[in-house]
C-alpha positions in Angstrom: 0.0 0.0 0.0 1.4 3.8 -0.9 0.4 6.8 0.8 -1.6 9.1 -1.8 -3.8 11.9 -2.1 -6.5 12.7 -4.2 -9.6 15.0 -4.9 -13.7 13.8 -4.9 -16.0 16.3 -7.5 -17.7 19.0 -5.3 -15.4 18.3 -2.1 -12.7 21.0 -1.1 -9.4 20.0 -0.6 -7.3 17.0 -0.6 -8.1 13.6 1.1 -5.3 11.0 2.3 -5.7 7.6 1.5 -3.8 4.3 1.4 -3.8 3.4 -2.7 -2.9 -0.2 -3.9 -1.2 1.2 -7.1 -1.3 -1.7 -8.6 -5.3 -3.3 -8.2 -5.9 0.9 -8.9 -7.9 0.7 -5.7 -8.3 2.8 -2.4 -8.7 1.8 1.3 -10.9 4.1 3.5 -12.4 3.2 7.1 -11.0 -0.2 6.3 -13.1 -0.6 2.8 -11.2 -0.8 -0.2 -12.9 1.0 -3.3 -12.2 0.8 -7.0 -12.1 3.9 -8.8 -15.5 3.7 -10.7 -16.7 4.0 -7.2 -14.8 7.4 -6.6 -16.1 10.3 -8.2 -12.5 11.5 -8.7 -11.8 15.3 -9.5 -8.3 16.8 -10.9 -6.0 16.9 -7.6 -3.4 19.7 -9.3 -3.9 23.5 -7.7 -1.6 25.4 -9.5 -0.4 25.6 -12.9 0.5 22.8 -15.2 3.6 22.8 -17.8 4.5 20.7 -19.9 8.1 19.6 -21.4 8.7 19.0 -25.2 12.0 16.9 -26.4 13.0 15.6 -23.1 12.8 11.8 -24.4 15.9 10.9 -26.0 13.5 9.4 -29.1 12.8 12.5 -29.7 15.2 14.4 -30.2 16.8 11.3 -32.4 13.3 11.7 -34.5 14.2 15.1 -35.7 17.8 14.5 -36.6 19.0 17.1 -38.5 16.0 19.3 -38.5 17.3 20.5 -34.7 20.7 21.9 -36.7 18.1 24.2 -39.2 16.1 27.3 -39.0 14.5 29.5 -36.4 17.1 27.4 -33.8 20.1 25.8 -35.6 20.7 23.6 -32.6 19.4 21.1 -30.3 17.7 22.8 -26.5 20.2 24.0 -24.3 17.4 24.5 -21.9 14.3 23.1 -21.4 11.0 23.9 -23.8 7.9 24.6 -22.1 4.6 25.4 -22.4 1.4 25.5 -20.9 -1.6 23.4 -20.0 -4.4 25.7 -19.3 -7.0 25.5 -16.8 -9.7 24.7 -19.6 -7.8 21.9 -20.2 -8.2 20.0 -16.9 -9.7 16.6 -16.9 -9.9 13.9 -14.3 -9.7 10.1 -13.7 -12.8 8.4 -15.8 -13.6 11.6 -17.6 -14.1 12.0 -21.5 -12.1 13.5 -23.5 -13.5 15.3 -26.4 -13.0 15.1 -30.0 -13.2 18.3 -31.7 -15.8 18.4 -35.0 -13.4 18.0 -38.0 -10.5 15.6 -36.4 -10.9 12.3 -36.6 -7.5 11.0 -34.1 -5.8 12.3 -31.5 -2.6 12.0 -29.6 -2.2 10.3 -26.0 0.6 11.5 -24.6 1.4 9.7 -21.5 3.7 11.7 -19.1 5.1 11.3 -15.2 3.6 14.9 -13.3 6.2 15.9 -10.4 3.8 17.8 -8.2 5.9 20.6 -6.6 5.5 20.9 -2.8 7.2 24.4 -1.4 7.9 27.5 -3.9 11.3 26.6 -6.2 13.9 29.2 -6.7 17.4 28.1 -8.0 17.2 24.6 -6.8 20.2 22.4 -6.8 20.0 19.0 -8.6 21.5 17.2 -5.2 18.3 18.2 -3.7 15.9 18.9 -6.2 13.6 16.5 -5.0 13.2 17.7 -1.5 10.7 20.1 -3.2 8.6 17.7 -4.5 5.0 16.8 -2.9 4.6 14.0 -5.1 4.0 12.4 -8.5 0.9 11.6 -10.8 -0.1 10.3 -14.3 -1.4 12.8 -16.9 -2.1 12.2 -20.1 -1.2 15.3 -22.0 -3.5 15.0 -25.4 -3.0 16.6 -28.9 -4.2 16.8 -32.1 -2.0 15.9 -34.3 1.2 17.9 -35.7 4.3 18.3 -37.3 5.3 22.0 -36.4 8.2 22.7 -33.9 8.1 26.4 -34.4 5.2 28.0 -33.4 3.0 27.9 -30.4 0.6 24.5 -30.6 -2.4 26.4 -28.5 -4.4 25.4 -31.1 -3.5 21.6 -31.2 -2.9 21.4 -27.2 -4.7 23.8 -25.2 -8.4 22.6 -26.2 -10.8 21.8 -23.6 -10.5 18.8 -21.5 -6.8 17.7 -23.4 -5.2 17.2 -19.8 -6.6 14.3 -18.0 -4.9 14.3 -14.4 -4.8 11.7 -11.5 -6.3 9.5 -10.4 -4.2 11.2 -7.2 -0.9 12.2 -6.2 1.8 9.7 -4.9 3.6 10.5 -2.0 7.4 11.8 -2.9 8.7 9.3 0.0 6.6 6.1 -2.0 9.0 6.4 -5.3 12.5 5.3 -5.0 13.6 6.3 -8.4 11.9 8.6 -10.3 14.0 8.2 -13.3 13.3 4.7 -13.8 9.7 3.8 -13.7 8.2 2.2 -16.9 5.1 4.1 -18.7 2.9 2.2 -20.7 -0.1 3.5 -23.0 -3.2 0.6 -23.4 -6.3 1.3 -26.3 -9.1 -0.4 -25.4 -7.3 -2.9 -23.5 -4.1 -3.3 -26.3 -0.7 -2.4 -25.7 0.3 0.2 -27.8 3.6 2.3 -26.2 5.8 1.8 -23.3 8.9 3.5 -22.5 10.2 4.6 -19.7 11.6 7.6 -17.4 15.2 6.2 -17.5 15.3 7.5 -21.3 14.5 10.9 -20.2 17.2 13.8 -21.6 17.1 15.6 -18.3 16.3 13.2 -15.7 13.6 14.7 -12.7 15.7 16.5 -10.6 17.8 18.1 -13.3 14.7 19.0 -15.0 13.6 20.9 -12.0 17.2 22.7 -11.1 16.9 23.9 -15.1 13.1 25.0 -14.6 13.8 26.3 -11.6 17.2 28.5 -12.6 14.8 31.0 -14.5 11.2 30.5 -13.4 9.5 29.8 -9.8 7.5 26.8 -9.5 5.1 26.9 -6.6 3.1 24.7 -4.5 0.3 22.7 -6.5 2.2 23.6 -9.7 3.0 20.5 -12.1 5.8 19.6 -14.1 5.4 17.0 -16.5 8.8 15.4 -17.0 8.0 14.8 -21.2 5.7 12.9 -23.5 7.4 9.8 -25.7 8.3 9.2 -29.0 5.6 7.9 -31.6 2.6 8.9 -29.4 -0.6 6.2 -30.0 -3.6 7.7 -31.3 -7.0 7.1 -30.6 -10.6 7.6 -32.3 -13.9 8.3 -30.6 -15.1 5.3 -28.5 -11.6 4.5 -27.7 -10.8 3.7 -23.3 -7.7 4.7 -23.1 -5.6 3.6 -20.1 -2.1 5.4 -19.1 0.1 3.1 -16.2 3.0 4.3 -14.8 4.3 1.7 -12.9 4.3 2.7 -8.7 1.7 5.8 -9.7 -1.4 3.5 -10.8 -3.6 4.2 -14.0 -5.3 6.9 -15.3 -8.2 6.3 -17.5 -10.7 8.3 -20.1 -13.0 7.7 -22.7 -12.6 9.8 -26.2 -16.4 11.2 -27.3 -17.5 13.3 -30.2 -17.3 17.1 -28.6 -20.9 17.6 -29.4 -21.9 15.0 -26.8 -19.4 15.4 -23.7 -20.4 18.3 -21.3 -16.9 20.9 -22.6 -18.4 22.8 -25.8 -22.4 23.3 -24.4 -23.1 26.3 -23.4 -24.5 27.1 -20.0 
């Protein structure tokens, strides 16, 4: 059993619980509930950024096109963006197909969840600032385009499925070598793993952390794979990162889920 915490729809705050991370399940008051019988809500607080080109895959993907215009070289510091709050989806939640796409990316990604504000952190103890760790699935419409902003393909509503809680810090031994593995409707379609990350978690956050504050709540994710799976409407889609548990959503035409109606 770990020690996590989590969020129920329409309850403030976060709850404690012992998680078996591997049955997906939780134990309160000595009864232990599967997750269909949890109305899970996001459990992030603050802001959530994302990482591009911290797999090594990907960076081998592009091979020379890192050498040509606007950059004429490979990162010398991390690429970020942001996942905004519109964005934010939760364990068993759909995720929305906008009208005129047809597949989408599932971009399965570790999420350091940052517990005390992060100024100039050193790698040696980079992880002392962390609160804990989740799965997210960081969801895109498909794209080829390094070189301008990807709001359009990345920042549509419901793209960030989140939990289904947060994993105590103390609960992972080794962040940088935990297996992820992507499963449509039950196939195995990607795995990888954090051990082939290009900045490994606590040099990612010294890096971060060396021009921008992170806060408490705020979430890092540590990089999506190479050759992200895509998935059509009526897809399950199940992300597992191996001592986090699994993170699950249903893909639905946008007219029918509950993000484009109006009020």
């Amino acid at each position: 059993m770990s020690r996590a915490s989590f969020k129920v729809l329409g309850e403030p705050g976060l709850i404690k619980a012992e998680v078996n991370t591997h049955m997906n399940t939780v134990v309160m008051e000595d009864n232990e509930l599967i997750p269909h019988e949890i109305q899970f809500d996001n459990p992030i607080t603050g802001t959530v950024y994302g990482t591009m080109l911290n797999f090594k895959g990907e960076l081998e993907r592009l091979g020379d096109d890192v050498n040509n215009e606007p950059y004429f070289s490979p990162p010398i510091a991390p690429v970020l963006y942001i996942k905004p709050m519109n964005t934010f989806n939760c364990y068993g939640g759909s995720i929305p197909m906008p009208v005129g796409i047809s597949k989408l990316e599932m971009g399965a990604s570790l999420g350091i969840v940052i517990g005390k504000q992060a100024v100039f952190v050193d790698e040696s103890t980079a992880l002392s600032y962390v609160a804990g760790y989740t799965i997210v699935n960081d969801v895109r419409i498909p794209h080829d385009s390094l070189f301008r902003p990807a709001i359009h393909f990345q920042a549509r509503d419901g793209f960030c499925p989140i939990g289904p809680w947060i994993i105590d810090r103390h609960v992972v031994d080794n962040p940088d070598n935990i297996s992820i593995r992507i499963y449509i409707n039950d196939k195995l379609q990607q795995e990888n793993s954090t051990s082939n990350l290009v900045r490994s978690v606590s040099r990612l956050l010294a890096d971060v952390t060396e021009f921008m504050t992170l806060n408490p709540g705020d979430l890092l994710l540590v990089g999506v794979p190479e050759d992200a799976p895509q998935a059509k409407v009526g897809d399950k889609i199940r992300i597992e990162i191996d001592g986090i548990g699994s993170l699950e959503n249903v893909i639905v035409d946008e007219s029918e889920s509950k993000w484009r109606k109006p009020i």
